[in-house]
C-alpha positions as CSV (number, residue, x, y, z in Angstrom):
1,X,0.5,-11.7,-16.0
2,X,3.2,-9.6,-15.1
3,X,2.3,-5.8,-16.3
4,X,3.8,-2.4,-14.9
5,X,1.1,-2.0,-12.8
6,X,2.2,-4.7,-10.3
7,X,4.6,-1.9,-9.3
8,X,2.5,-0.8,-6.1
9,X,3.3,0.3,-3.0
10,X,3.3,-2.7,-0.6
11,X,0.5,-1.7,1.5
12,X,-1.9,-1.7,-1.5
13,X,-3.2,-5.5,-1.1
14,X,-4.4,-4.7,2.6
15,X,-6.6,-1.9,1.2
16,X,-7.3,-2.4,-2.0
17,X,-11.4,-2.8,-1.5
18,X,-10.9,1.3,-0.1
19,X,-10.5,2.2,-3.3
20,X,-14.5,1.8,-4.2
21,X,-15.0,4.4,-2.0
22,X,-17.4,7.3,-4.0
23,X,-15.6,9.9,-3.0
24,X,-16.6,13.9,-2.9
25,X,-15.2,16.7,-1.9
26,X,-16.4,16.6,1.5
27,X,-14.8,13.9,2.4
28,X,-11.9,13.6,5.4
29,X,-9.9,10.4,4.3
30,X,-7.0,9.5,6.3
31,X,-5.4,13.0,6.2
32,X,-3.2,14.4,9.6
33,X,-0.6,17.4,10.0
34,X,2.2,16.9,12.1
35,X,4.1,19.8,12.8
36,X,7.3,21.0,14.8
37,X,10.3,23.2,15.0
38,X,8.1,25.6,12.7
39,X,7.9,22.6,9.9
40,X,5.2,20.9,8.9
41,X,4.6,17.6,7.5
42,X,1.2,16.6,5.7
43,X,0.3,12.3,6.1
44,X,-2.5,11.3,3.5
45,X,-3.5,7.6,3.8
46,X,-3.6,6.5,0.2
47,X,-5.4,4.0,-1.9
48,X,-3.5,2.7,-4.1
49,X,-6.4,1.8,-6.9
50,X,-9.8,4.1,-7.6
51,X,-12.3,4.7,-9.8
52,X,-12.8,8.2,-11.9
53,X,-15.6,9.7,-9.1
54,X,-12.6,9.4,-6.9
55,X,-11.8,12.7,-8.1
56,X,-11.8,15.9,-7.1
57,X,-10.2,14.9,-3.8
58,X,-10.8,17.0,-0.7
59,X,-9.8,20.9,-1.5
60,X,-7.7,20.8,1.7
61,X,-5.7,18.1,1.0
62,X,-5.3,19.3,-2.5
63,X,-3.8,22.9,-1.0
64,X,-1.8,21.0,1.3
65,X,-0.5,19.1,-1.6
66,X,0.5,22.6,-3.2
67,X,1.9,24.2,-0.1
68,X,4.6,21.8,0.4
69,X,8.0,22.0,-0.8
70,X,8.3,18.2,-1.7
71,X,6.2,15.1,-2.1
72,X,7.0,11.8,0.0
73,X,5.9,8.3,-1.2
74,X,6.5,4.7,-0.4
75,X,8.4,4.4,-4.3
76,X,8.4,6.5,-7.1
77,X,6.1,3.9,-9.6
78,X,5.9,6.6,-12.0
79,X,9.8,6.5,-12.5
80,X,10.3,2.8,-12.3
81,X,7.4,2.6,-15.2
82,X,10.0,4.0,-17.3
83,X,13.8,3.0,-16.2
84,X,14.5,-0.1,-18.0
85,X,17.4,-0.8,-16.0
86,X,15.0,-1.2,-12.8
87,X,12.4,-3.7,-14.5
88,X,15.0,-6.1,-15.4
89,X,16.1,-5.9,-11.5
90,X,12.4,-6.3,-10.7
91,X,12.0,-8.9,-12.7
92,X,14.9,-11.0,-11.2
93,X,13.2,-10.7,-8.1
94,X,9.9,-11.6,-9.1
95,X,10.0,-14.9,-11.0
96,X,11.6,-17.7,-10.2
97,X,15.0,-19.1,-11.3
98,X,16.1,-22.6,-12.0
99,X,13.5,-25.9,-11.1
100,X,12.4,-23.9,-8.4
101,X,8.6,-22.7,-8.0
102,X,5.7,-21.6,-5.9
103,X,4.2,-24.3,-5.3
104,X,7.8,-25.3,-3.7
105,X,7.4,-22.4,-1.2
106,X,3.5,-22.4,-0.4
107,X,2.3,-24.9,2.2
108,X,-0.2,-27.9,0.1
109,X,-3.3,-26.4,2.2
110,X,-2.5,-22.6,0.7
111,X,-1.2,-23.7,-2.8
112,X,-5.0,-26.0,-2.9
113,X,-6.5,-22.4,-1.9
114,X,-4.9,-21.0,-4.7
115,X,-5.7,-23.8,-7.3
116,X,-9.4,-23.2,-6.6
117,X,-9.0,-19.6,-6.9
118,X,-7.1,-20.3,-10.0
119,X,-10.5,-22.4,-11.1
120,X,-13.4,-19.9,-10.5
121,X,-11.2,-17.2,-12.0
122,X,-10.9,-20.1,-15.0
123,X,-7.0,-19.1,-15.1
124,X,-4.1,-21.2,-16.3
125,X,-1.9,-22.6,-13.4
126,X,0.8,-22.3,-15.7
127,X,0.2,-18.7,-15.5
128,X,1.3,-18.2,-12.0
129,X,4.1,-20.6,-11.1
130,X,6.7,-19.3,-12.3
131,X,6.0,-16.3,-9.5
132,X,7.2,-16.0,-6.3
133,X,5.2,-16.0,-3.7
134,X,4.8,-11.9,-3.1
135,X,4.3,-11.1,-7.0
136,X,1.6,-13.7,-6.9
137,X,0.0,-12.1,-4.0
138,X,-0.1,-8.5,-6.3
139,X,-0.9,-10.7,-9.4
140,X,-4.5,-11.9,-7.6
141,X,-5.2,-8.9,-6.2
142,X,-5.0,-7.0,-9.4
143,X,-7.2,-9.7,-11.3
144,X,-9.8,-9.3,-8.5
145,X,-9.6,-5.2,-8.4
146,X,-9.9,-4.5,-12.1
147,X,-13.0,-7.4,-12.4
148,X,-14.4,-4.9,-9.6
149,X,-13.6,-2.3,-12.5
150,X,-10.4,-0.9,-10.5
151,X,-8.0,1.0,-11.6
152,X,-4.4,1.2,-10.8
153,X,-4.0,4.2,-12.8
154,X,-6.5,6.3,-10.7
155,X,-4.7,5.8,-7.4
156,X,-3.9,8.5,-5.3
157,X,-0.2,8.0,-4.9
158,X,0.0,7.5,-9.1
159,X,-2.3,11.1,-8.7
160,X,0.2,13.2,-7.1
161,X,3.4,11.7,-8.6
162,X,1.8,12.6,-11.5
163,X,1.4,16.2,-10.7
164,X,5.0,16.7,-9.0
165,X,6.3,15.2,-12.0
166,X,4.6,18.2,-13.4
167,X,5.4,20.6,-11.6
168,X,8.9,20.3,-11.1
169,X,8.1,19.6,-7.6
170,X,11.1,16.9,-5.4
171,X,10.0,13.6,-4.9
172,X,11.6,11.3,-2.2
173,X,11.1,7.4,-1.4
174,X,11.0,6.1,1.7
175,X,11.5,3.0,0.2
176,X,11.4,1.9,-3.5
177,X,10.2,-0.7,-5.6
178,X,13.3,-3.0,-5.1
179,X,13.4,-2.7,-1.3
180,X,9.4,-3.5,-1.0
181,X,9.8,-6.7,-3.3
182,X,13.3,-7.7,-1.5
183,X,11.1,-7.3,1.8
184,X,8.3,-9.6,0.6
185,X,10.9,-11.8,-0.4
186,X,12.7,-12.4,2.7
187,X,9.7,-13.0,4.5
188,X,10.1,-16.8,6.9
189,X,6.5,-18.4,5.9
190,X,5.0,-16.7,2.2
191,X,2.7,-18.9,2.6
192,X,1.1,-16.5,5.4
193,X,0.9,-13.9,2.8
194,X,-0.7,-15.4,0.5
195,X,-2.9,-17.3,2.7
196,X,-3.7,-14.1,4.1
197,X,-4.6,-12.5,0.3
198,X,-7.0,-15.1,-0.4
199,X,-8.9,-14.9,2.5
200,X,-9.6,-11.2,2.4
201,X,-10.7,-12.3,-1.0
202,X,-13.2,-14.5,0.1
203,X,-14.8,-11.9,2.4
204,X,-14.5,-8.9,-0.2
205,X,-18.5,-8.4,0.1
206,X,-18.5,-7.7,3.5
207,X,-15.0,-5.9,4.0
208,X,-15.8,-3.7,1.2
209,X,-18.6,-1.2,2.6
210,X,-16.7,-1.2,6.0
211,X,-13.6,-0.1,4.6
212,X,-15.5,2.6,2.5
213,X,-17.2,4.0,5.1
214,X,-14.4,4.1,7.5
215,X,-11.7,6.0,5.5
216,X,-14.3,8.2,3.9
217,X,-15.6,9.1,7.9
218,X,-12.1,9.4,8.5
219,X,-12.4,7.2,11.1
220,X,-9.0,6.0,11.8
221,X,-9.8,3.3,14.9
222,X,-12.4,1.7,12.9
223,X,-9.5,1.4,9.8
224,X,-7.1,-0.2,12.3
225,X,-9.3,-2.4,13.6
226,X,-10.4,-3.8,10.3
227,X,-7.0,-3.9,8.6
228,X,-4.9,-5.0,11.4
229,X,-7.1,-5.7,14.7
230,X,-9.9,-8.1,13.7
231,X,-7.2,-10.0,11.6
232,X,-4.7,-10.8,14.1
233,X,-6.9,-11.5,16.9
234,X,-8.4,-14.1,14.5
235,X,-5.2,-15.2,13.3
236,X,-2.5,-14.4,15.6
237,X,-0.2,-16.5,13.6
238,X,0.1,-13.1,11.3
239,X,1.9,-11.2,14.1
240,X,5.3,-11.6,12.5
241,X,3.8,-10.5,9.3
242,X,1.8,-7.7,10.5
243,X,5.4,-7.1,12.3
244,X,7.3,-7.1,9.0
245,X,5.0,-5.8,7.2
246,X,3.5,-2.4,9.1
247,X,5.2,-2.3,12.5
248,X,8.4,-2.4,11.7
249,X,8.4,-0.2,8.5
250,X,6.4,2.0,10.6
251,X,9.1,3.0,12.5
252,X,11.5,3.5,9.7
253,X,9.0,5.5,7.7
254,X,8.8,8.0,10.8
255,X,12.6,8.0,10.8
256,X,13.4,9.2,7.5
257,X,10.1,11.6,7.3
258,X,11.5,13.2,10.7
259,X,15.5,13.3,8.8
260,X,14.1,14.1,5.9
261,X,12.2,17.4,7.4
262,X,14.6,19.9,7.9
263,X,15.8,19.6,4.4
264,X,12.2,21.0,3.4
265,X,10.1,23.3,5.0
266,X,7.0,21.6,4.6
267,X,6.5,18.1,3.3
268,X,3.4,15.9,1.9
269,X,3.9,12.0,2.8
270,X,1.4,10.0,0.9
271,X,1.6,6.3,2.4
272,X,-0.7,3.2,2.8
273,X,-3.5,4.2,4.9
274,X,-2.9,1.2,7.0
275,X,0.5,3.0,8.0
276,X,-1.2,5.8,9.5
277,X,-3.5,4.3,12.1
278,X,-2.8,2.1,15.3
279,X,-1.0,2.5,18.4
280,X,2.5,1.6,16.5
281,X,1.5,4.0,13.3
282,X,4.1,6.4,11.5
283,X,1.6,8.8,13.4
284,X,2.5,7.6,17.4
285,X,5.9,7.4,15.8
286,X,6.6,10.8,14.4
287,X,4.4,11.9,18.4
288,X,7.8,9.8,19.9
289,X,9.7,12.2,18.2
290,X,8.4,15.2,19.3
291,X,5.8,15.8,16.5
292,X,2.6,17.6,17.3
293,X,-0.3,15.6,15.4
294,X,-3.4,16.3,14.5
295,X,-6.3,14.5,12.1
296,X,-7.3,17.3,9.7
């Protein structure tokens, strides 16, 4: 169950369905410029799995891409494919050790959601409880992307690492694969994280076309009020996740895109797209810290 693709950027699971978006050219996507002291920083809101008529992305985003001096993403998957040394640390983190297992740290009423996710899927329990809670949360998003005929390897992020990696160009991490996982890990209730997985699951017919047409409008108060809004005013028991898991890494992510700045003349920061809209976005963030923002 485990593969190298479960080495995605945390946000991927809140917008996974984005990524069936038919995209063209002439399409905005989550895409702003923030600019100040003469330097400018580009924010593309990513999806993190696609489909081939994904491609060719907007020609503006594509120049902006070129223009800057370094690319910024949430971790460098393309590097931690490949460094051995990392996978065995990512594995440590990801399964369990001992007697222990998930079923130990998932309330009865989540792990009986899972079980009959497990059954319509006609998966082996056996499969999945060895797994902590967060790499089963990628683990059943991935099986319920690629049936969708998803692919991880078409993701915008995976696209441009790809090309820096080409073209000699510097990549920084705002936070890496170990740091996500370690996160997820540390989280006070997994069971609200899973809980939460499987329910945007259930409603994937009807989130779908709303998420499409949203990032491909651009329209960055209809994103944050399907991926964040709607969802905590139904469930405001997620604040402290939404807190861990956006809000707060919000705030970092602005921090070390603002330090990391005057090192480069020009940066393009390719995040979540979820990270990008809201009232406590990187966006109102990087504005806090002087920024001058725009939605391109």
């Amino acid at each position: 169950m485990l593969n190298r693709y479960f080495l995605l950027p945390l946000f991927f699971v809140f917008l996974l369905f984005a990524a069936v978006v038919s995209a063209a050219e002439s399409d905005r996507g989550i895409f702003w410029q923030a600019e100040k002291a003469g330097r400018t920083v580009y924010l593309l809101g990513s999806v993190h799995l696609a489909t081939a008529d994904f491609y060719p992305l907007r020609p503006d985003i594509e120049r902006a891409y070129a223009d800057s001096d370094a690319l910024v993403v949430e971790a460098d998957i393309v590097a931690a494919e490949s460094d051995m040394a990392l996978q065995q640390q990512i594995m440590l983190q990801s399964l369990y050790q001992g007697d222990r297992s998930l079923r130990d740290d998932l309330s009865p009423a989540v792990y009986k959601q899972l079980q009959s996710w497990l059954q319509q899927r006609r998966l082996p329990e056996a499969m999945f409880i060895r797994q902590r809670p967060a790499i089963a949360m990628i683990s059943i998003s991935m099986v319920e992307m690629q049936a969708q005929g998803l692919d991880p390897r078409l993701g915008i992020d995976r696209h441009f690492l790809k090309k820096a990696k080409r073209d000699g160009k510097p990549i920084v991490e705002l936070e890496g694969v170990l740091q996500q996982l370690r996160l997820l890990n540390s989280l006070e209730n997994p069971s609200l994280l899973l809980q939460q997985t499987l329910e945007q699951l259930e409603d994937m017919q009807n989130f779908v076309p709303k998420m499409t047409s949203a990032w491909k409008r651009g329209d960055s108060e209809s994103l944050y009020r399907l991926i964040i809004a709607e969802s905590l005013q139904e469930h405001p028991e997620y604040r402290s996740l939404y807190d861990t898991l956006f809000f707060q890494r919000n705030r970092t992510m602005a921090e070390k895109i603002a330090s990391g700045a005057p090192t480069y003349q020009s940066l393009f920061v390719i995040v979540g797209a979820g990270h990008l809209v809201g009232n406590e976005s990187v966006i109102e963030r990087l504005r806090e810290q002087g920024y001058k923002v725009q939605q391109l």
